[in-house]
N, C-alpha and C positions, 0 to 999 in steps of 0.2 A: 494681572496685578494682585500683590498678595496683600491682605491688608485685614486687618482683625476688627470686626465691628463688636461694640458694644452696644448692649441693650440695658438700659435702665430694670434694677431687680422689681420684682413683683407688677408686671405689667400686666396691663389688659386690652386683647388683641381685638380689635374693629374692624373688620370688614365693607367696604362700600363696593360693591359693582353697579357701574353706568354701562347698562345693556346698550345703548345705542351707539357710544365709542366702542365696548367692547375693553372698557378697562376697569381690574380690581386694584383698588388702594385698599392697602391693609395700615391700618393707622394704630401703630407701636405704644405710640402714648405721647402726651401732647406738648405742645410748646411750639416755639417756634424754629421754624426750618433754619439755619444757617451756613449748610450746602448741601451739594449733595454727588453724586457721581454716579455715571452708568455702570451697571455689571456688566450687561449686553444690552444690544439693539433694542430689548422690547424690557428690560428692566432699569425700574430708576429707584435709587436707593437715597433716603433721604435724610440728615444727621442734624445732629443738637450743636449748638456750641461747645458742646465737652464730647464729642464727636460719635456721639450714640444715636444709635439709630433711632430714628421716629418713626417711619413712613416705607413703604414699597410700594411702588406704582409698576406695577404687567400691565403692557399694550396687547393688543391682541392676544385676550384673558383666556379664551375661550377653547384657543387653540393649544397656550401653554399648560391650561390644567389637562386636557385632553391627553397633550402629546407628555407630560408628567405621569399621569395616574399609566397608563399605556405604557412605558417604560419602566416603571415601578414595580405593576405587574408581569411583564417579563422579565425582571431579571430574580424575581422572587419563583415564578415556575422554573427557572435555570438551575437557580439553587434545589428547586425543591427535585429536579428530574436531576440532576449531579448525585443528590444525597441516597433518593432511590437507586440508581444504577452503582452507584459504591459497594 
């Protein structure tokens, strides 16, 4: 689904992790939710009535920053052994 989210300018980003679910809401900036839709299975993305984002809820936080940062860092040594071997 291709779809252009908006974030209200000059925000300030909030972090909550509940260690026991295993889930991080990043809370955009406030007001109230009035919907929201999945990205994927473990992300839930959550909108304003002028259709800007508030919210991101990761289920199983723990494994998507893992399996993030881990993929991040290889594809930046990819680049970086490409650039040497050039």
């Amino acid at each position: 689904m291709d779809r252009l989210l908006k974030v209200q300018s000059k925000t300030t980003m909030k972090m909550t992790y509940f260690e026991k679910e295993d889930i991080l809401y990043l809370k955009i900036s406030g007001g109230p939710e009035s919907g929201s839709f999945e990205l994927n299975p473990n992300i839930t993305v959550e909108l304003n009535d002028k259709d800007e984002m508030i919210g991101i809820e990761i289920l199983n936080a723990s494994d998507f920053i893992r399996d993030s940062v881990l993929e991040s860092v290889q594809a930046k040594m990819l680049h970086l052994d490409k650039a040497q071997t050039a």
